[in-house]
RODO-2510 file (C-alpha; in nm, 4 decimals, decimal comma):
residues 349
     n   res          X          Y          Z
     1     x    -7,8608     0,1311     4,1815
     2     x    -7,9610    -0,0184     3,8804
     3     x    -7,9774     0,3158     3,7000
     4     x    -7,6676     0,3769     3,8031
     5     x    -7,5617     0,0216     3,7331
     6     x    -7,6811     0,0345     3,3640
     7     x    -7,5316     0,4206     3,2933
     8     x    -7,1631     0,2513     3,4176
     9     x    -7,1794    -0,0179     3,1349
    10     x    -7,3163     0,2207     2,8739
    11     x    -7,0387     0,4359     2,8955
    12     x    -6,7649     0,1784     2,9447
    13     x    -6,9153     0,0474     2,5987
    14     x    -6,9172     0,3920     2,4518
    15     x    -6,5296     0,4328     2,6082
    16     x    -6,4338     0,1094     2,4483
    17     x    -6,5416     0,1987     2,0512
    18     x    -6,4063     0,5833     2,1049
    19     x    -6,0632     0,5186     1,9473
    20     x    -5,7344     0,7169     2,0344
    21     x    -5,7394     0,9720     1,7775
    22     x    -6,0323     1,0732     1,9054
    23     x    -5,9444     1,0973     2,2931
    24     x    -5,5995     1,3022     2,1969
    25     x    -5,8339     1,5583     1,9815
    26     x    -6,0291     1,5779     2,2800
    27     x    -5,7215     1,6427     2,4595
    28     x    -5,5562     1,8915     2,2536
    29     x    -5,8986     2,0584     2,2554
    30     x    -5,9748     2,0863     2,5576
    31     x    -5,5931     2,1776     2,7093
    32     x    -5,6321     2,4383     2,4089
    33     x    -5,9533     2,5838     2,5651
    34     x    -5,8612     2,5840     2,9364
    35     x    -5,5078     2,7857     2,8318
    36     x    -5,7595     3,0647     2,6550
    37     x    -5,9964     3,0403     2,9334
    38     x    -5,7157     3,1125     3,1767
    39     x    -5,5731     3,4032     2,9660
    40     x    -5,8682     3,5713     2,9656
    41     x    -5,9020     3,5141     3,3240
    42     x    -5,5753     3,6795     3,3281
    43     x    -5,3462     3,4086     3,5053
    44     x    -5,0399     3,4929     3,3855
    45     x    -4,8409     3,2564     3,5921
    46     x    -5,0400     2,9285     3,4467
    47     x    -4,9878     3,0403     3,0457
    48     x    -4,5817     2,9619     3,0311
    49     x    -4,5961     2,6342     2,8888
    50     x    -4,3683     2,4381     3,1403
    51     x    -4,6082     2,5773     3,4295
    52     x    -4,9541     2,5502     3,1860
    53     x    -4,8567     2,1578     3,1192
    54     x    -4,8017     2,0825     3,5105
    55     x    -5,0924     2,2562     3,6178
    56     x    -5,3062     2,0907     3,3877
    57     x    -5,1607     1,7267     3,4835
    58     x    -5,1779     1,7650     3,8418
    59     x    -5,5287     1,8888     3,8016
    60     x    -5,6089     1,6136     3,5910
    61     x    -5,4300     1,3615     3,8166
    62     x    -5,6262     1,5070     4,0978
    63     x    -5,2561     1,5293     4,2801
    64     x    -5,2980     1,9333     4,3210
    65     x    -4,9806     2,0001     4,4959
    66     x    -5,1005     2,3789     4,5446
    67     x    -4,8002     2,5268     4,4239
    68     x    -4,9662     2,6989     4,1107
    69     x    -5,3371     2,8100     4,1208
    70     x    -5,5821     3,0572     3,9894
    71     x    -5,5247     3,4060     4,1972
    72     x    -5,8090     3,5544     4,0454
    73     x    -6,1920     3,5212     4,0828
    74     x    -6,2480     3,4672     3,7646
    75     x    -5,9555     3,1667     3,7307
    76     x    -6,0887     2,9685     4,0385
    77     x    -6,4346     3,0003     3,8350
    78     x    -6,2874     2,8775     3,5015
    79     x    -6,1080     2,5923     3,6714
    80     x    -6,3516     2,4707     3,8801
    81     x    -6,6363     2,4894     3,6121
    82     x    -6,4329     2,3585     3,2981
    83     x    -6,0682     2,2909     3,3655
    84     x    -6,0989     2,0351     3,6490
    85     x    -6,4199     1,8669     3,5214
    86     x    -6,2977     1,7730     3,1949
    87     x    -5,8807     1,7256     3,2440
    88     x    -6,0196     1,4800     3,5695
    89     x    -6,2366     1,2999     3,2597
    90     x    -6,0070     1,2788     2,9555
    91     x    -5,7409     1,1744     3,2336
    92     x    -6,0068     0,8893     3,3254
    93     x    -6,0255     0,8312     2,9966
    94     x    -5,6851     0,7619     2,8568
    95     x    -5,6124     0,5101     3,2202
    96     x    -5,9318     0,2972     3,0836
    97     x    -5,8145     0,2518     2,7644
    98     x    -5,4889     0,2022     2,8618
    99     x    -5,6023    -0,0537     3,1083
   100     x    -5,8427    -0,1858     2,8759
   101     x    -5,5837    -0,2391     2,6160
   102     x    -5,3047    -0,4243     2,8657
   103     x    -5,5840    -0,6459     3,0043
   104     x    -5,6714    -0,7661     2,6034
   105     x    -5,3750    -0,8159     2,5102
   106     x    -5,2893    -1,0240     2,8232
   107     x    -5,5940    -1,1828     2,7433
   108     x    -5,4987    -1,2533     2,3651
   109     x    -5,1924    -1,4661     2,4858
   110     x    -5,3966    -1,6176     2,7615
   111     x    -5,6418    -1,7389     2,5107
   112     x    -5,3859    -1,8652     2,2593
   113     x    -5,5298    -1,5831     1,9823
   114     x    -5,1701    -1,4296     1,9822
   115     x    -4,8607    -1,4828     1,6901
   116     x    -4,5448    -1,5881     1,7361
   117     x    -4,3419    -1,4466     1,4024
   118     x    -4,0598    -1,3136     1,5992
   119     x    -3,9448    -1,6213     1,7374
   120     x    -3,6342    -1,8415     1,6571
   121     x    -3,4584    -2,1429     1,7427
   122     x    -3,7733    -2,2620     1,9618
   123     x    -3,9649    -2,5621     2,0327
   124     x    -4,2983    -2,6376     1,9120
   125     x    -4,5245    -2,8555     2,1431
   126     x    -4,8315    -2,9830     1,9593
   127     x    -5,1126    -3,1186     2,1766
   128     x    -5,1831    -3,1234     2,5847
   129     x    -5,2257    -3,4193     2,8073
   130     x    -5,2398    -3,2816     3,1221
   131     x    -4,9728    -3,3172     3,3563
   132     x    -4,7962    -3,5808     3,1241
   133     x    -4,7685    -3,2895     2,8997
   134     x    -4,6687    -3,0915     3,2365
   135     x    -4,3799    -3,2816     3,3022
   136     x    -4,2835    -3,2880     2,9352
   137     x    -4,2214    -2,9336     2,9472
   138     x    -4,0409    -2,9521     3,2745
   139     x    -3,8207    -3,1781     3,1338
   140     x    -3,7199    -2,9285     2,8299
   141     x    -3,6978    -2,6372     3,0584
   142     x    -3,4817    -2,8198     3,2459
   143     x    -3,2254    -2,8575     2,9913
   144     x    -3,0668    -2,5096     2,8986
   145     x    -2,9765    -2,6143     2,5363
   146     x    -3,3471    -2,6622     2,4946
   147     x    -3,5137    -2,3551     2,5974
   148     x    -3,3366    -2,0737     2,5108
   149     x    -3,6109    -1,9275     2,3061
   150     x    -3,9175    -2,1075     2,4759
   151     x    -4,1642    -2,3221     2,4019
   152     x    -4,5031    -2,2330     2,1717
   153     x    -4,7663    -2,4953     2,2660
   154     x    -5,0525    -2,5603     1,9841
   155     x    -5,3413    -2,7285     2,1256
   156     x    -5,6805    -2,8024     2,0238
   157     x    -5,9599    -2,8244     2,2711
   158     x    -5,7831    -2,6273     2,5520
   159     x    -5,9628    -2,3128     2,6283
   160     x    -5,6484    -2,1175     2,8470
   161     x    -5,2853    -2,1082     2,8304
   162     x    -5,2385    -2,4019     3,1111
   163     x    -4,8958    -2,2509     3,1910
   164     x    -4,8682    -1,9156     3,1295
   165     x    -4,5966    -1,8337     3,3556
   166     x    -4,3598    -2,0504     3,1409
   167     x    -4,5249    -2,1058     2,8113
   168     x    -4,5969    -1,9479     2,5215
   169     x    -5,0255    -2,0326     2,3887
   170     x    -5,1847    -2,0877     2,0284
   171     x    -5,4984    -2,2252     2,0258
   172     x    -5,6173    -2,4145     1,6920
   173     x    -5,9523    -2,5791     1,5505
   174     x    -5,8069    -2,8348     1,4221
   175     x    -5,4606    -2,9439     1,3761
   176     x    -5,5384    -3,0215     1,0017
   177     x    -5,5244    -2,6261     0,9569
   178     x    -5,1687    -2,5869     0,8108
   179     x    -5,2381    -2,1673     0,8465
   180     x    -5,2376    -2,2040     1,1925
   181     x    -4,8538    -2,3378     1,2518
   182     x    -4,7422    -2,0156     1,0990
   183     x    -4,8319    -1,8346     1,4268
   184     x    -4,6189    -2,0479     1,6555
   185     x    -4,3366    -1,9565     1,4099
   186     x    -4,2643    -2,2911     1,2700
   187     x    -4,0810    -2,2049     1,0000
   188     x    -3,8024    -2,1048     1,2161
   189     x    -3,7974    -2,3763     1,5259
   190     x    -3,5779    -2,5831     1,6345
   191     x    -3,7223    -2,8782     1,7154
   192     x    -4,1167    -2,9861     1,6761
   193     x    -4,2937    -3,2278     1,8641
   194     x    -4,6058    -3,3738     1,8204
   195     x    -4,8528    -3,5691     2,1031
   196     x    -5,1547    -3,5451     2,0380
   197     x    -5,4621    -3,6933     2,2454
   198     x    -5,4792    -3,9591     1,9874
   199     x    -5,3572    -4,0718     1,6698
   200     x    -5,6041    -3,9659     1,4614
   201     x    -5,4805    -3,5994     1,5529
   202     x    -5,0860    -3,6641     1,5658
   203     x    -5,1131    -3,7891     1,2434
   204     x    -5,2977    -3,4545     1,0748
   205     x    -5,0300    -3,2369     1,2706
   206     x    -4,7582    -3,4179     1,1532
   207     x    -4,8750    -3,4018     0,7681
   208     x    -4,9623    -3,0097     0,8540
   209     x    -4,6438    -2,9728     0,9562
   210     x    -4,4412    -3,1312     0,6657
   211     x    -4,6734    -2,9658     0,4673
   212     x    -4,4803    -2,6119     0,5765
   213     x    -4,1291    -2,7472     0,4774
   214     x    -3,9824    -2,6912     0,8414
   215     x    -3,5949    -2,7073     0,8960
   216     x    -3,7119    -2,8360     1,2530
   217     x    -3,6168    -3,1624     1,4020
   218     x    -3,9227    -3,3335     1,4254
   219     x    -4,0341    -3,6159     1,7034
   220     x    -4,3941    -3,7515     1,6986
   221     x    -4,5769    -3,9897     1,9107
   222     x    -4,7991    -4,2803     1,8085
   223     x    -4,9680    -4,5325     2,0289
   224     x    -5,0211    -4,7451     1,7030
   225     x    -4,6873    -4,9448     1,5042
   226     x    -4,9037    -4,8773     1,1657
   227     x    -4,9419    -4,5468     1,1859
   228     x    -4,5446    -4,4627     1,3059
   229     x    -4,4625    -4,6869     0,9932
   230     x    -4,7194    -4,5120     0,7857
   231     x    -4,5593    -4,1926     0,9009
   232     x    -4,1813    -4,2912     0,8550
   233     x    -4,2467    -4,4294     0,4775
   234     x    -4,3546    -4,0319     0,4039
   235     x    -4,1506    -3,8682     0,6304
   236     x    -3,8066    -4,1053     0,6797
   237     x    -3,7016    -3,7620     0,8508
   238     x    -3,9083    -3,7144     1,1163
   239     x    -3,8756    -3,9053     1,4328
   240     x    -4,1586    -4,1559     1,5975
   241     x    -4,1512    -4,3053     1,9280
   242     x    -4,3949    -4,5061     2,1010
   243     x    -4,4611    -4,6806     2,4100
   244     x    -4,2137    -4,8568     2,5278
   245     x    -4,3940    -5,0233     2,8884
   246     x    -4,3995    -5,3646     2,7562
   247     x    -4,0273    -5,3843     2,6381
   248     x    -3,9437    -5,2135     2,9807
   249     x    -4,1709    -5,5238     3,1379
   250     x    -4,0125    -5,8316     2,9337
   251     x    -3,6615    -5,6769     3,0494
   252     x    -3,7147    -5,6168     3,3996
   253     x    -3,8539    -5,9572     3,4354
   254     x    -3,5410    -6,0879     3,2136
   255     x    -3,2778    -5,8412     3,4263
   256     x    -3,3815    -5,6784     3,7097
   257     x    -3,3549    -5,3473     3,8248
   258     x    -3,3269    -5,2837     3,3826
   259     x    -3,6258    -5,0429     3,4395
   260     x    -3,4884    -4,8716     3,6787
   261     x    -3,1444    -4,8332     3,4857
   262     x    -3,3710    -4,7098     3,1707
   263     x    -3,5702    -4,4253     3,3933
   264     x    -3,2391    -4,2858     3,5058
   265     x    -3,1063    -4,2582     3,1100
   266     x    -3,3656    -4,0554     3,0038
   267     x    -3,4174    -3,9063     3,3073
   268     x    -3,3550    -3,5496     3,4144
   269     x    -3,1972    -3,5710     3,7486
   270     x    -2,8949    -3,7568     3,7174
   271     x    -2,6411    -3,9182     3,4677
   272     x    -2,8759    -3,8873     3,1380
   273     x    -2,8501    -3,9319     2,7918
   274     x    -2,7559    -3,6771     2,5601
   275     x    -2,6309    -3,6112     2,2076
   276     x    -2,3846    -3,3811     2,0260
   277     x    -2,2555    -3,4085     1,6678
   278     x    -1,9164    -3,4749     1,4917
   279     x    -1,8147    -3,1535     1,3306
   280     x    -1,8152    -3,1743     0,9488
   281     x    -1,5094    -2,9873     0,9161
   282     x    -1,3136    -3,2698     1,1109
   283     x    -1,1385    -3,5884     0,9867
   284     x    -1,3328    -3,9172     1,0663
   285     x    -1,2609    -4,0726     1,4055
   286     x    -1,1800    -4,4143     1,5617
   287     x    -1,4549    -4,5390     1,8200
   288     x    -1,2163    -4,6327     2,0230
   289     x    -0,9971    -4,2727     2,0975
   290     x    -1,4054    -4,1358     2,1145
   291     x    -1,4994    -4,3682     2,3778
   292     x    -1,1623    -4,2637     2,5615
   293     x    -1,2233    -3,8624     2,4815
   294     x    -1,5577    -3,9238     2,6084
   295     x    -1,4381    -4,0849     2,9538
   296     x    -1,1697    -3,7780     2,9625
   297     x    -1,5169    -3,5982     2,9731
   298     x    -1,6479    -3,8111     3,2611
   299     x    -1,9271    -3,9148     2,9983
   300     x    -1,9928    -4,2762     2,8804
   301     x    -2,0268    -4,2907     2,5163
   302     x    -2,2579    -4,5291     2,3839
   303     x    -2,3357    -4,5234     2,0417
   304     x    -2,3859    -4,3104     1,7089
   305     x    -2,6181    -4,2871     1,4084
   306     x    -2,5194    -4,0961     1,1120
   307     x    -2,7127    -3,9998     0,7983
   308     x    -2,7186    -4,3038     0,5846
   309     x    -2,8713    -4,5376     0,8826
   310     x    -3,2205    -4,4362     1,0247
   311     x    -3,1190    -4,6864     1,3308
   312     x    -2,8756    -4,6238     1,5974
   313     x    -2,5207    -4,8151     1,6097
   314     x    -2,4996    -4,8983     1,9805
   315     x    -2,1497    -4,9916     2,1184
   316     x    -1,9191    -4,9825     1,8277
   317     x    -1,5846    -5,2131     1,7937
   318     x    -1,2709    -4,9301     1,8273
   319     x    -1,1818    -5,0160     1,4822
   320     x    -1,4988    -4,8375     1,3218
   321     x    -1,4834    -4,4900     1,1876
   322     x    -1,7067    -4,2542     1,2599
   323     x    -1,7642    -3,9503     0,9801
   324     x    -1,8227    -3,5954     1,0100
   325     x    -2,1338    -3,5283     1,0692
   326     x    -2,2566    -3,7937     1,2868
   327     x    -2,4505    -3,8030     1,5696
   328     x    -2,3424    -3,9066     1,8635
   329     x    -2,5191    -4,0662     2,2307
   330     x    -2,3488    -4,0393     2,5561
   331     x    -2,4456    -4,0558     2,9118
   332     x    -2,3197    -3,7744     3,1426
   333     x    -2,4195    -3,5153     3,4137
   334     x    -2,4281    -3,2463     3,1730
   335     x    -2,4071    -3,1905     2,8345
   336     x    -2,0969    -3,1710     2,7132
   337     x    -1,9604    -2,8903     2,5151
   338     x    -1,8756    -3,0381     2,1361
   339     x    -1,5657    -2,7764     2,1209
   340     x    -1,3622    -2,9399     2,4296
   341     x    -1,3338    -3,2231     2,2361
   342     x    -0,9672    -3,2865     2,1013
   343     x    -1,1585    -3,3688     1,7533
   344     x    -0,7832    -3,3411     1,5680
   345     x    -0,6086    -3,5802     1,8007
   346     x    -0,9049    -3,8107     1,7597
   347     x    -0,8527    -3,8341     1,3859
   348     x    -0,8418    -4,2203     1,2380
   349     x    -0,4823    -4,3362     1,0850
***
């Protein structure tokens, strides 16, 4: 048994570094020889080559249906001493490699070696926490404006894909390593975010990543107030949030039930917040006919930011115009579609 044992992984080594070329020449060559062999056996009824090509398959596939074999002596000799013996092991052959090959490459996306190039209009997740990282990509899956194209996690440290059934797997060194980005197709995402184990490490992906020029919309996550400012006074652009437990605290003690009402916002079961944006080919608006547009929409609008103000404007007097172009926060079921808005009607005086 250990003979045997030790021939078995000698030749699946040797089968591995044969390459294709050199399994179809062994093909051709052989299907070549047993089609001479047979002619000069004189099986005339195996040489046309509709019936040669079947025969040869379901010899090889060890099927045999029976309904084309050697008549003569000298046929059943040349396919039972060279036809079957080598079509049964170059058919052995090519379902190895082909196995072989399927099982890498499911193997290169399991182990985050594989690129990404083809993708568009995807999200980028950059680090893994476990299952707060879990339900972070539950909550993205669950909204279909968010997932069209999938999500590309980048992690360092994690040795398999932990979700391979829903995400897409590149595994880094170091998130310092702006080459690396390029295979979770960053240059042509749609949104980035960054949460990292620590800040040491959101802070290197987030200058790797500006350091590629993304068009992405970019949201990173600091435990530390420095290093969000630090961050912000490079990158104005790119979004930072941070931990907001103690504020949640001081206003639950000051209102209660407040924590409760700020789960369900940004929850995804629900009434929850979302966003569209003013189209820039419309006239500016008046808060108040898009607070009443908005409750036409069974939404609650709620405030707006636009490009000149990194803060948000949060309940807006009617009289205030809003511009094209800005972004606007509501509360609904669902996200509303931007086009069923009477934008025209909703123009200022």
């Amino acid at each position: 048994m250990i003979v045997l044992g030790k021939l078995y992984r000698s030749l699946r080594g040797h089968l591995r570094r044969i390459g294709w070329g050199v399994v179809a020449l062994a093909l051709a060559v052989h299907m070549s020889a047993s089609w001479l062999l047979l002619a000069w056996a004189g099986e005339a009824k195996l040489l046309g080559w509709d019936s040669f090509v079947y025969y040869y398959v379901t010899t090889a596939s060890t099927i045999g249906y029976g309904d084309l074999s050697p008549g003569s002596a000298a046929g059943r000799w040349v396919a039972a001493l060279f036809v079957m013996p080598g079509a049964i092991a170059l058919f052995a052959s090519i379902l190895a490699k082909t196995s072989a090959g399927l099982l890498n490459f499911w193997r290169r996306h399991q182990v985050g070696k594989m690129s990404y190039e083809d993708m568009r209009g995807h999200t980028v997740l950059i680090g893994w926490h476990g299952r707060e990282s879990q339900r972070l990509v539950q909550l993205l899956l669950a909204d279909t404006h968010t997932d069209d194209e999938g999500i590309v996690l980048v992690a360092e440290g994690v040795a398999e894909n932990p979700l391979p059934d829903q995400i897409r797997f590149v595994a880094v060194d170091s998130y310092a390593d702006c080459g690396e980005y390029e295979r979770a197709a960053l240059a042509t995402a749609a949104r980035v975010i960054v949460h990292a184990v620590d800040d040491d490490r959101s802070l290197a992906a987030v200058f790797a990543v500006m350091a590629q020029k993304p068009s992405a919309h970019i949201v990173a996550h600091f435990e530390s107030a420095a290093v969000a400012q630090l961050v912000r006074s490079h990158y104005p652009h790119v979004e930072c949030t941070r931990p907001l437990h103690v504020d949640v605290i001081a206003r639950a003690a000051q209102d209660a039930g407040s924590s409760l009402v700020a789960g369900e916002w940004l929850g995804a079961g629900g009434p929850t917040q979302f966003s569209l944006q003013v189209p820039a080919a419309a006239a500016p608006v008046r808060a108040g006919a898009l607070a009443a547009a908005f409750r036409q929409e069974a939404a609650l609008w709620i405030g707006y930011r636009d490009g000149r103000t990194s803060a948000p404007v949060l309940n807006p007097p009617d009289h205030v115009e809003i511009a094209p172009g800005t972004l606007l926060y509501y509360l609904a079921d669902a996200r509303i579609d931007g086009a069923r808005l009477p934008w025209a009607s909703l123009a200022a005086d």
